[in-house]
MILORO-466306 format. One record per residue (C-alpha): x, y, z. Coordinates in Angstrom, 2 decimals, padded with zeros to 5 digits. Example, Ala and Ser with C-alpha at 12.3 -4.5 7.8 and 13.67 -1.06 7.14 Angstrom:
2
R         x         y         z
R    012.30   -004.50    007.80
R    013.67   -001.06    007.14
//
This chain:
127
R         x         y         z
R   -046.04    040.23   -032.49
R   -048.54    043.12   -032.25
R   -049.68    042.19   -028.99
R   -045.81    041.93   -027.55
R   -044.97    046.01   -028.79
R   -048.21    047.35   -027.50
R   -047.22    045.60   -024.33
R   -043.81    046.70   -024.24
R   -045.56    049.96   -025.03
R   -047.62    050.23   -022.57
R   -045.06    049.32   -019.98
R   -042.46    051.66   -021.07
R   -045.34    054.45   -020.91
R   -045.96    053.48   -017.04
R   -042.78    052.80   -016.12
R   -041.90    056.73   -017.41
R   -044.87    057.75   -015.53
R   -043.77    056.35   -012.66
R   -040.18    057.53   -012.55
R   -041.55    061.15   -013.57
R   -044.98    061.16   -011.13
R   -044.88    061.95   -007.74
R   -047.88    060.39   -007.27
R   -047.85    056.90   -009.16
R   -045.39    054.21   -007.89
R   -044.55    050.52   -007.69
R   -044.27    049.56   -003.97
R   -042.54    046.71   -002.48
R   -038.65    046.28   -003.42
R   -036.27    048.48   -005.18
R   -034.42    045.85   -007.09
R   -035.59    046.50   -011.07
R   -035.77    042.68   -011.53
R   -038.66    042.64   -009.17
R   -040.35    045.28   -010.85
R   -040.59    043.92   -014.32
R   -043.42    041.71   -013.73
R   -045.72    043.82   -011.99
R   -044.92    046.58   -014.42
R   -045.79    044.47   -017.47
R   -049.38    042.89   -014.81
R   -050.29    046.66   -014.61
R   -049.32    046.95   -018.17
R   -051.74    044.18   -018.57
R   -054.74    045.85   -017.00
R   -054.35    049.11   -018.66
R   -054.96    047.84   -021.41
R   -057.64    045.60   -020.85
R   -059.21    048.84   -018.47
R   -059.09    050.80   -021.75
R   -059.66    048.48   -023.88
R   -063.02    047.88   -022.14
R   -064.22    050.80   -019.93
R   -062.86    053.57   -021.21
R   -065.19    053.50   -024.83
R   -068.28    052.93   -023.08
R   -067.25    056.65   -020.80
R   -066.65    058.08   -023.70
R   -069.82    057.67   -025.55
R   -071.60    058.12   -022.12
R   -069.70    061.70   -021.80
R   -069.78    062.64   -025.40
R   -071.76    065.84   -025.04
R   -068.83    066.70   -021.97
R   -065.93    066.50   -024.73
R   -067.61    068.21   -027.02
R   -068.32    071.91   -024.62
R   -064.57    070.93   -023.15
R   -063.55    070.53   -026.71
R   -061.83    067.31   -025.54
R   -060.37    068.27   -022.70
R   -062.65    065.93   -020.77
R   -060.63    062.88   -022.55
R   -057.89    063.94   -020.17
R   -060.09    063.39   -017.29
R   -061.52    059.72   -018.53
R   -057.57    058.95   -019.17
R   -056.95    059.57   -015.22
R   -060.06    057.87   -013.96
R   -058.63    055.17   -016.04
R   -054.90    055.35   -014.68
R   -057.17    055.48   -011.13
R   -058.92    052.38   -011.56
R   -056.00    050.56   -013.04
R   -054.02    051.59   -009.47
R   -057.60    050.00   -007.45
R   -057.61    047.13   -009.63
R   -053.62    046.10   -009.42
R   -054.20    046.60   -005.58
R   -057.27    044.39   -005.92
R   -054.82    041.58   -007.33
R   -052.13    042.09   -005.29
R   -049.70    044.01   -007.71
R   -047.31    046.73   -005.64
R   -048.72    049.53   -007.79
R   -050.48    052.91   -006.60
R   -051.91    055.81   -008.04
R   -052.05    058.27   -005.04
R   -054.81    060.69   -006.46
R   -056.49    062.53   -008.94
R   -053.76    065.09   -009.90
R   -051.14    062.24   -010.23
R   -053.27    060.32   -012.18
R   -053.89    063.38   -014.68
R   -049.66    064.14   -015.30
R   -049.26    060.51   -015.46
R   -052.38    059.89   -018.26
R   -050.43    063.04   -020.35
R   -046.97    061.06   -020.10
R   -048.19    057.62   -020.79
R   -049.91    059.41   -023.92
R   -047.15    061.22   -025.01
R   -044.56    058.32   -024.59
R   -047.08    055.79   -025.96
R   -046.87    058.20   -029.25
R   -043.07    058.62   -029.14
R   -041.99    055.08   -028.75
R   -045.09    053.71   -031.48
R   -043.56    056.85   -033.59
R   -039.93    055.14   -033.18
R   -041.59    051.83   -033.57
R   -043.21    052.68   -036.99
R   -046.20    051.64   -038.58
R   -048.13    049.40   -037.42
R   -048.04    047.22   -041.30
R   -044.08    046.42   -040.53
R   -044.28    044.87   -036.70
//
């Protein structure tokens, strides 16, 4: 059950970022029942992207967060928005991340949506 909310999550985060973001789309059709399942693929490989490459950046960058006083977390969030976009076009998913700046605004709304909709959600003892 834990996996299926922090999926949902996830996918709720990128689909905001994409209707808000310039910059980050899914290509292809504009029917919504066609978008679903690349939304919840790229879903899919944000997670595993920070589930995987984003701790080892962080510990290789610590001494950067610490003079930016974490700013630089902002920056690793958008390289990994980046290389979610390169990898979903790797496998064929219609999803883009057009550049750097679009990848920062759309790492600060899938953070802030992640922690409104896990806020709604509640802790994570009741899912």
């Amino acid at each position: 059950m834990r996996f299926l909310t922090w999926l949902l999550t996830n996918a709720i985060a990128l689909a905001v970022a994409a209707w808000l973001i310039d910059g980050i789309r899914f290509t292809g059709s504009d029917e919504t029942s066609e978008k679903i399942l690349p939304l919840l693929v790229v879903a899919l490989i944000l997670g595993a992207v920070s589930s995987f490459v984003k701790p080892v950046l962080q510990i290789l960058s610590i001494p950067f967060i610490i003079v930016t006083l974490g700013l630089f977390l902002l920056v690793i969030n958008a390289l990994m928005l980046m290389l979610t976009g390169w990898l979903a076009d790797v496998l064929g998913v219609d999803f883009e991340v057009t550049g750097f700046w679009p990848a920062v605004g759309g790492a600060i709304v899938i953070t802030i949506v992640t922690w409104m909709v896990d806020s709604l959600i509640g802790p994570e003892e009741l899912r």
